[in-house]
C-alpha positions in Angstrom: 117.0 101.3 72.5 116.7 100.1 76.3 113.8 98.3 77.7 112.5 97.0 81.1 111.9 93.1 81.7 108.5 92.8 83.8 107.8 89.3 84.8 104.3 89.1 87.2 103.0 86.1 89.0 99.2 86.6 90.4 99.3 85.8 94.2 95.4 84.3 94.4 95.6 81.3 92.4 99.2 79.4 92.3 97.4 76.0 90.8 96.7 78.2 87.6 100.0 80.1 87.2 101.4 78.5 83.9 104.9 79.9 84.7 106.7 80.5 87.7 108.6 84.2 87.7 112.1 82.6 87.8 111.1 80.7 85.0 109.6 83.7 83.0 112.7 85.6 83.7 114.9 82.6 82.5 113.1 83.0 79.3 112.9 86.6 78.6 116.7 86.9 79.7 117.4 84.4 76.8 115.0 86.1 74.2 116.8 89.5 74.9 120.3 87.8 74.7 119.2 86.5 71.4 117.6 89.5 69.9 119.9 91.8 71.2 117.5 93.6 73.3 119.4 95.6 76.2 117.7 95.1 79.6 118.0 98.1 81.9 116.1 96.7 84.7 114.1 94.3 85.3 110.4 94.6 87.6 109.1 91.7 89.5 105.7 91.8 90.7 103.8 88.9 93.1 99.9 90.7 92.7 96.9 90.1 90.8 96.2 92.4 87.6 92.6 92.3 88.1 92.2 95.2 89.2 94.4 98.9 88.5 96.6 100.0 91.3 99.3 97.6 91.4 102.4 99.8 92.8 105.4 98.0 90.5 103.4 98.2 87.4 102.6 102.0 87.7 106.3 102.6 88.5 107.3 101.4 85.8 104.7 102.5 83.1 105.9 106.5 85.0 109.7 106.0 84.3 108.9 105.0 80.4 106.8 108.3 80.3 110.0 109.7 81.5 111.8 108.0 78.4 113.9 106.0 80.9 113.1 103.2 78.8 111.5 102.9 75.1 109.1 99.8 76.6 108.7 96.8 77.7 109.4 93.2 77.6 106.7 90.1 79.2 106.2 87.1 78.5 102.7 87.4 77.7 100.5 90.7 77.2 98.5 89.2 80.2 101.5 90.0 82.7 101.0 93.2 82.4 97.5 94.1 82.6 94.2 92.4 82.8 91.7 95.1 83.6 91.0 98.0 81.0 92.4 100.9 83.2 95.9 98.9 82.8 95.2 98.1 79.6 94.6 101.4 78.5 98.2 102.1 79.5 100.0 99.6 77.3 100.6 100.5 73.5 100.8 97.0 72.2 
């Protein structure tokens, strides 16, 4: 099984941003290396979730549909959505 890496950092409020997206990637590189999980490609977004639309995201959510990947790995549920349409989208 093949999986994307997504790693998002919201663009409006840097004081807030808990981890930088070289740091989430350092992370979720490691926790695939460990577990065995094979990358195929990795998505790096610099946009707010707030709101649906976000071009990176829906690429990538299109080309799982496609079965070019079986999901996703992030390093917190709130990278990849964080507005209901988005949400909707994501099979936890």
């Amino acid at each position: 099984m093949t999986y994307f890496l997504y790693a998002r950092k919201s663009t409006d409020v840097e004081d807030k941003q808990v981890r930088s997206i070289d740091d989430q990637l350092a992370v979720l590189r490691a926790l695939a290396k460990t577990e065995g999980i094979e990358i195929t490609q990795e998505f790096i977004e610099k946009q707010s979730a707030e709101h649906p639309g976000r071009t990176v995201f829906n690429g990538m959510i299109d080309r799982i549909r496609r079965s070019e990947a079986h999901g996703v790995v992030c390093w917190n549920l709130d990278r990849l959505s964080r507005n209901p349409v988005d949400s909707g989208q994501v099979n936890r």
